[in-house]
C-alpha positions in Angstrom: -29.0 15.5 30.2 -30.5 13.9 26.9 -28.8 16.3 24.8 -25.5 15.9 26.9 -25.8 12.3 26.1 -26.4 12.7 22.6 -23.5 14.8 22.1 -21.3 12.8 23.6 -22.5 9.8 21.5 -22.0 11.6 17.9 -18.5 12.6 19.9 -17.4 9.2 20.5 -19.1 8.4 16.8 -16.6 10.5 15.4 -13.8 9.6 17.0 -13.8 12.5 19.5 -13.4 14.7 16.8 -15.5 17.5 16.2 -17.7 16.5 13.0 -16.2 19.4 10.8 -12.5 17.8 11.1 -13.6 14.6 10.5 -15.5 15.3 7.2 -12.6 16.8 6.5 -10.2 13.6 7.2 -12.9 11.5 5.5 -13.0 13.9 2.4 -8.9 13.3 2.5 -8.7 9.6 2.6 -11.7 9.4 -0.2 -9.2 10.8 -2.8 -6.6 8.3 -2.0 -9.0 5.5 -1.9 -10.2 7.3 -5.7 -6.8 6.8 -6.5 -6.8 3.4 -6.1 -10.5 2.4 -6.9 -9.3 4.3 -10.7 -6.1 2.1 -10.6 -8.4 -1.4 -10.1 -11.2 -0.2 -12.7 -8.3 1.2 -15.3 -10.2 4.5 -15.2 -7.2 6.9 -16.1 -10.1 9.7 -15.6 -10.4 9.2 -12.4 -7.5 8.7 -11.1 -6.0 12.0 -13.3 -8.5 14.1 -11.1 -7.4 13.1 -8.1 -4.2 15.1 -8.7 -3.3 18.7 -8.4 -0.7 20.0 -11.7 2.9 19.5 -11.1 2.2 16.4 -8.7 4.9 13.9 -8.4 5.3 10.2 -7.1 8.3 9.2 -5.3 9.4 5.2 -4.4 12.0 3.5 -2.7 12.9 0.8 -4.2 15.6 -1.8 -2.3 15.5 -4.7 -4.5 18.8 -4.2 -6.0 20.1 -4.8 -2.5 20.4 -0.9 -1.6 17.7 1.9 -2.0 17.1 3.7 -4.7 14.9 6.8 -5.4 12.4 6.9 -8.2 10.5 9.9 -9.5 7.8 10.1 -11.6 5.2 12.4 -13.3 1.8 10.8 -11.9 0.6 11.1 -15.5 3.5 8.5 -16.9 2.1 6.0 -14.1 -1.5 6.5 -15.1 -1.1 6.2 -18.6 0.5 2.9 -17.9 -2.3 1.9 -15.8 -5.0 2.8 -18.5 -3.2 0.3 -20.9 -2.8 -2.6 -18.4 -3.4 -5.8 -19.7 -4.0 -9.1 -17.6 -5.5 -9.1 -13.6 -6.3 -5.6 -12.5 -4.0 -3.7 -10.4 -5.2 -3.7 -6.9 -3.5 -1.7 -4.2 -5.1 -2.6 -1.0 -4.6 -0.1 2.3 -5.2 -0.8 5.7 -5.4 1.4 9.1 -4.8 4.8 7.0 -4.0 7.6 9.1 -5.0 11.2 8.2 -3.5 14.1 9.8 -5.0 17.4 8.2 -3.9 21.6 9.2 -6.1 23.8 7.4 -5.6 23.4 3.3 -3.0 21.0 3.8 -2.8 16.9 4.9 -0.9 13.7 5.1 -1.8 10.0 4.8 0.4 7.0 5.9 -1.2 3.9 5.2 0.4 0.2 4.7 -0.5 -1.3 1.8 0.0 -4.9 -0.5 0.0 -4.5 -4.2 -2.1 -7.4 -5.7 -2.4 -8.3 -9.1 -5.1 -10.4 -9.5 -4.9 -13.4 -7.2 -0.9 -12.9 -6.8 0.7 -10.8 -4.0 3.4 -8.8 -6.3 4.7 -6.4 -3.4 4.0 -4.4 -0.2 5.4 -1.5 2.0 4.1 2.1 3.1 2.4 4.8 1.1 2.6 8.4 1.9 0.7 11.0 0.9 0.8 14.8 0.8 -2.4 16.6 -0.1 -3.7 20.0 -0.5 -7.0 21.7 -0.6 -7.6 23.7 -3.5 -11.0 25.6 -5.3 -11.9 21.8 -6.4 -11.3 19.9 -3.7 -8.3 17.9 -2.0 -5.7 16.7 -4.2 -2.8 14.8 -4.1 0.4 16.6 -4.5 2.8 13.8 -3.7 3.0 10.3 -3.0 5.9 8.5 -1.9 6.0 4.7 -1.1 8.3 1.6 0.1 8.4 -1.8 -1.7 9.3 -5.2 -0.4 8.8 -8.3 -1.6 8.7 -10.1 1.8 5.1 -9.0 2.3 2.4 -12.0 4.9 -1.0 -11.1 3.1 -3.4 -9.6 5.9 
């Protein structure tokens, strides 16, 4: 009975999921949150090895009053990142969800894009991930922006 108990505690820990999926899920979300802790600290390094080669970013943007599609080589963006000057960029995510299938995984997450003390923008970031010799890495990211965004 203990070890019944105990099981279903680590069970219900876990989220009901079996603790090799959810070290995977965890191991998922820490490269998008190394995405973004490189993007606050200006560490082009690390945000550069979150990414698998040929990765690409995708956004929607709808301020001209219809959407547009932008594409753009992750490197581009990190470079422009690395020579920020001013408040930090800080992307902030909440209630991420990770859906993972063997080598490959997905993470839809709301976010607000801060800079410094000022709310600049907000919407939805997806990502697309695979699991390669090193690790997880981000093959895609696409996002929304608004600008009517209520700070959570």
């Amino acid at each position: 009975m203990r070890i019944l108990t105990v099981a279903l505690s680590l069970a219900l820990a876990s989220g009901g999921l079996p603790l090799a999926a959810q070290q995977e899920k965890d191991a998922v979300l820490t490269v998008v949150k190394k995405v973004f802790d490189g993007m606050r600290t200006r560490d082009t390094t690390l945000m550069r090895s979150q990414f698998a080669p040929g990765a690409h970013l995708l956004g929607i943007d709808a301020k001209s009053g219809k959407p547009e599609l932008k594409t753009m080589d992750p490197s581009g963006w990190i470079g422009a990142v690395g020579k920020g000057t001013g408040p930090a960029w800080d992307e902030r995510i909440f209630d991420p969800v990770v859906e993972q299938d063997d080598n490959i995984a997905h993470v839809w997450t709301y976010y607000e894009f801060w800079r410094g003390p000022t709310l600049s923008h907000c919407g939805y970031d997806s990502f697309f991930l695979v699991k390669l010799a090193d690790g997880w890495k981000v093959t895609q990211v696409a996002d929304t922006r608004r600008t009517d965004c209520k700070p959570r």
